[in-house]
N, C-alpha and C positions, 0 to 999 in steps of 0.2 A: 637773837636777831632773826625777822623773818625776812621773805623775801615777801612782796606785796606787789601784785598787779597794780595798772595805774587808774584802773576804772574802780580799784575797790580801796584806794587811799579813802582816809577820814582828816577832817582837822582836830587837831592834836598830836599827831602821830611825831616823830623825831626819823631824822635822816642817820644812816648809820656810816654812810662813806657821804662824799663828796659830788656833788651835780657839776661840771662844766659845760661851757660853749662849744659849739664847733671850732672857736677859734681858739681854747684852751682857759678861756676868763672862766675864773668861780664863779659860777650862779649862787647855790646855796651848799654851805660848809658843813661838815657833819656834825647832829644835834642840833641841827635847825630843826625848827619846827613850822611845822605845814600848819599852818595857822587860821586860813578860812580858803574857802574853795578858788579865789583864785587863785592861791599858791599852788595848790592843784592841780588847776586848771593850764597852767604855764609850764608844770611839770609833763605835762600828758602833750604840747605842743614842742617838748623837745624831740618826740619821735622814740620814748624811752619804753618800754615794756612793763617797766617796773621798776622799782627801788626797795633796795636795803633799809629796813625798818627796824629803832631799837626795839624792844618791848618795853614797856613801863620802867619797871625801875634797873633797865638794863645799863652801865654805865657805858662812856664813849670806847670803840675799842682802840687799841693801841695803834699806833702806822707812826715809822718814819718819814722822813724828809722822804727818800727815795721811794716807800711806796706811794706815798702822795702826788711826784712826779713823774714814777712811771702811771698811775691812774690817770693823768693830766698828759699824758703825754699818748697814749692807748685811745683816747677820745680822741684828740686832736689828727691825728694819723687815722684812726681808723674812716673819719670823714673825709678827708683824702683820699684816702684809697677809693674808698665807695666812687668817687666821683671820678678821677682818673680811671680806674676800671670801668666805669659806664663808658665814658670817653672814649675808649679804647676798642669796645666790644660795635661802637658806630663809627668810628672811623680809621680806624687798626693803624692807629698812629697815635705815640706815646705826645705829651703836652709836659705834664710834670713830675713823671716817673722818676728820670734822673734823679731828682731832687730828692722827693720823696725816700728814694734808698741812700741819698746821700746824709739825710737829714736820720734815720736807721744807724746806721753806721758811726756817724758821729755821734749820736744817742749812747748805743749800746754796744758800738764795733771794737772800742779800745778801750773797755775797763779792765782795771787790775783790780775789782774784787767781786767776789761773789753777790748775787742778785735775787731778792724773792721774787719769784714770779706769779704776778696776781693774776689770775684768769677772771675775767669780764664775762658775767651774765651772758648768752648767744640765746638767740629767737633763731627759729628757722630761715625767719627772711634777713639775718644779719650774720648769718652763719660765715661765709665766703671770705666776708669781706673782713671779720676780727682772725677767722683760720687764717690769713694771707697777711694779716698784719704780726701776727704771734711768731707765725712760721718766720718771715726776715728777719722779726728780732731775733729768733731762738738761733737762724743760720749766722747773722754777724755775730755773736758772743761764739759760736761754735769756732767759727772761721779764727778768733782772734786767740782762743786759748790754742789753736792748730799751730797754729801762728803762716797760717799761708799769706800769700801776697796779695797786695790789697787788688790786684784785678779778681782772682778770684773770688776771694771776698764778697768783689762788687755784684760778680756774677752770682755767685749763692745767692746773694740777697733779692738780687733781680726776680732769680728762679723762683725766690719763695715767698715771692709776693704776685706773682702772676701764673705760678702754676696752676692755680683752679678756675682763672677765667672760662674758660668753655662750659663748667660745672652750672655759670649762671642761669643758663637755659634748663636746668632740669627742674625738675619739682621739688618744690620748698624743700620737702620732708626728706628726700633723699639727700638734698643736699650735704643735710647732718647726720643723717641717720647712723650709728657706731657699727652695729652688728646687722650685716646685709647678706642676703640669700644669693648663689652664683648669679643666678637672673636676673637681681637689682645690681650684683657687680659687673653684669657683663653692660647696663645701661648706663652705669658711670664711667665707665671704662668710654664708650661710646662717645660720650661727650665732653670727657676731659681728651679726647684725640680731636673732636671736631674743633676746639680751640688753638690746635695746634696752628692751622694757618695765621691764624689773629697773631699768634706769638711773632711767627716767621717774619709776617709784614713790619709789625711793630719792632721788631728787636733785627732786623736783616743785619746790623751791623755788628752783632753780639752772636753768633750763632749760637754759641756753649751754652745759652740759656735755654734755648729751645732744647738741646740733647739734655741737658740737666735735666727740663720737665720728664721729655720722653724717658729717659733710664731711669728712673725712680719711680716716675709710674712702671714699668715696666717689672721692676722689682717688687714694688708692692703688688703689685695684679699677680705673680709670681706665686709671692708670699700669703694671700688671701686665697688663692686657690689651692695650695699646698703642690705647689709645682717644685721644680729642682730651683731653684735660687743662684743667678752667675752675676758676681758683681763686677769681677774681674778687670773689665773692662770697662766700670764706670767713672765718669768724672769725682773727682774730690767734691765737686758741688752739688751733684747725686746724691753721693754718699751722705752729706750734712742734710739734703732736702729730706732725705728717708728718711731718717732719725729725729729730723724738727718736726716734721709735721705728721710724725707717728706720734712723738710727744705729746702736741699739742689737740693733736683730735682727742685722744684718749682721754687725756686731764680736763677736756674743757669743760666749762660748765654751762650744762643746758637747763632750758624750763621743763623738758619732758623727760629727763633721764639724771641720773647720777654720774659723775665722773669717777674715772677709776685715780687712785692714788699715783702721785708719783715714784713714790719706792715700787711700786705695782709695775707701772710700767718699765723704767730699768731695770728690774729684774729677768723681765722677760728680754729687751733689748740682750742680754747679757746671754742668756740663753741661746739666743742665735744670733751668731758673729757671722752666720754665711749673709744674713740679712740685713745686721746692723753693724758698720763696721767697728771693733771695741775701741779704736782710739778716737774717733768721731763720738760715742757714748761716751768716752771717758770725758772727752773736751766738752760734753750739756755736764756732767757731773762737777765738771769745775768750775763753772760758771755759776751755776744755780744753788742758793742757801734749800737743802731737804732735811737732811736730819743734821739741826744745829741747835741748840740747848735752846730748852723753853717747848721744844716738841714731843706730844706725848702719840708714846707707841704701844704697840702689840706684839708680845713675845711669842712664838714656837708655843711656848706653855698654857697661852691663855692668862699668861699675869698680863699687867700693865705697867708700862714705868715709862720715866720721863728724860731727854737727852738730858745731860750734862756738860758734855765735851762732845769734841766732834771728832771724825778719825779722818784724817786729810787719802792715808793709804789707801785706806776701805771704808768710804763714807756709810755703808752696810753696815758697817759694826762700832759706832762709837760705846761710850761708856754713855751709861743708865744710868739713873737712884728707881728702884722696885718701890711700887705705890704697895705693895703687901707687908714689906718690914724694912722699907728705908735701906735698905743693903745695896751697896754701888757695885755697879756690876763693867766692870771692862772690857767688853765684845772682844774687842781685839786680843785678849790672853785667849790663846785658841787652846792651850794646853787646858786650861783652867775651865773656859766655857764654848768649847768646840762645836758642842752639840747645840747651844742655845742662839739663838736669831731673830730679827724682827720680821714680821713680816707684815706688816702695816705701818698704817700711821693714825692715829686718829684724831680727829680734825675739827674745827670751829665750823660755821658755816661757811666765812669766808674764808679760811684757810690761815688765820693769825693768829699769835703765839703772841704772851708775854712770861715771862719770868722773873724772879726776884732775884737778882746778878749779887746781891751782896751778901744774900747767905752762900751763894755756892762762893763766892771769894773768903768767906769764913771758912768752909770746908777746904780752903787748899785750892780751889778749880781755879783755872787763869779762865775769863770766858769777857766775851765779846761783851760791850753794852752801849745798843743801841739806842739813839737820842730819840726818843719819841715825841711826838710832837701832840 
């Protein structure tokens, strides 16, 4: 699978994910084929950067129902947003915010099971607006595995869909940029405060979402500077802002940089508990499918091997089959393999996994099988 600028499609090429509308309608389904240059030409007037291209004789890849509808659902919101946040930045009055998190919430605020979480291509100039859509979703699933009450909730959600408004005014590149020098952080820092009044206006009737924004910035400005870290006295919706939207920068996927793994970044959450709080990371861990059979990782050792089971305890340490001699290995026997760990993951281009469910049910394994479409 590659990825492909839109200025450098060809006809023949095949679609590897799915095109939709602003309004959520299929345009063209995956394994469509770009057939003569207006197909093209129609693609390039979505406003898209690029697309997911198979290669030749690449087959279609796998996606459930669900990733199909969170893909369909990421488009449709994230053009919302865009537009409600312009809205807002002119005349610091919300129109269909409400909604908009209510439509979040209802999406992803009350499920009872775990979620892959697809990250969506980011350009510099669309950075804000998918970070702000990823960040709600990631705070309603955190909020519900919490199990707080639905105002807070609401409030999470709110915070983490309008905490980066002010950021619009900076320069593209910072906007996304991962890894930034005190001086580029102290110019972000700058303009995610000058946003604060937009908030104030907008939200007069919510205040917590305003302190939500400010104490998570506050924490992370903290934490990027390697300051003392007090969270002490932050909101629960702080708490989950910090942690979505550390998640969600880190993993995303940009055109000019690589994202870092998710076992990557919970690890480090996990590390520090003065910054991230562990029961707030434990609740993205329970939400989110990461190491779940069919995902091939990297051992301590430098072997390879691939999930089989999952460990609900220590999703860190489920059981393996070793790509070296087929030997199952059970993370969880600490007595047995104390020493041995993953410490990666290693990955497709877009981050999916399929597996053959009915050898590992030969072998004894109870494991999940999902319906792929």
């Amino acid at each position: 699978m590659l990825f492909i600028k839109c200025d450098e499609l060809k006809p023949g090429m095949r679609l590897a994910r799915p095109i939709y509308s602003k309004k959520g309608a299929l345009l063209y389904d995956r394994a469509h084929v770009l057939k003569d240059m207006q197909s093209i030409e129609n693609i390039k007037n979505f406003g898209l950067i690029g697309v997911f291209i198979l290669e030749p004789a690449e087959p279609v890849p796998p996606m459930t129902q669900d990733d199909i509808e969170f893909e369909r659902f990421q488009t449709v919101m994230y053009h919302e947003i865009m537009d409600e946040m312009e809205h807002i930045v002119k005349t610091h009055k919300q129109e269909h915010f409400p909604n908009i998190c209510a439509q979040i919430i209802k999406s992803y605020g009350n499920l009872n099971k775990k979620i892959t979480f697809q990250q969506a291509l980011r350009s510099t100039e669309d950075y804000i607006y998918k970070h702000s859509l990823n960040v709600g979703i990631l705070s309603a699933m955190i909020c519900h595995s919490l199990g707080v009450s639905l105002s807070d909730q609401n409030e999470a959600v709110m915070a983490g869909v309008i905490h980066d408004i002010g950021k619009l005014t900076l320069n593209a590149e910072l906007q996304s940029k991962l890894n930034c020098s005190q001086e580029e952080l102290s110019v972000i820092d700058a303009h995610e405060v000058a946003g604060y009044p937009i908030i104030d206006d907008a939200f007069s009737f919510l205040p917590n979402v305003r302190r939500a924004c400010n104490q998570s910035r506050k924490i992370l400005y903290d934490y990027w500077r390697n300051n003392i870290v007090d969270t002490s006295k932050a909101l629960i919706s702080a708490k989950v802002l910090v942690v979505a939207g550390v998640f969600d920068k880190e993993t995303a996927v940009r055109v000019d940089d690589a994202p870092i793994s998710e076992v990557l970044v919970i690890r480090k959450m996990m590390q520090r508990s003065d910054v991230f709080d562990h029961k707030v990371v434990k609740a993205l861990v329970d939400s989110l499918n990461i190491l779940f059979p069919g995902v091939s990782v990297e051992l301590n050792t430098g072997e390879k091997a691939l999930v089989i089971r999952t460990n609900e305890a220590d999703f860190l340490r489920p059981t393996v089959l070793s790509f070296k001699d087929n030997t199952i290995i059970d993370l969880s026997n600490r007595g047995a393999y104390g020493n041995l760990e993953i410490v990666d993951i290693m990955k497709t281009m877009d981050n999916r996994y399929i597996m053959d469910t009915s050898k590992m049910k030969a072998l004894g394994f109870s494991v999940d099988e999902p319906e792929y479409v």
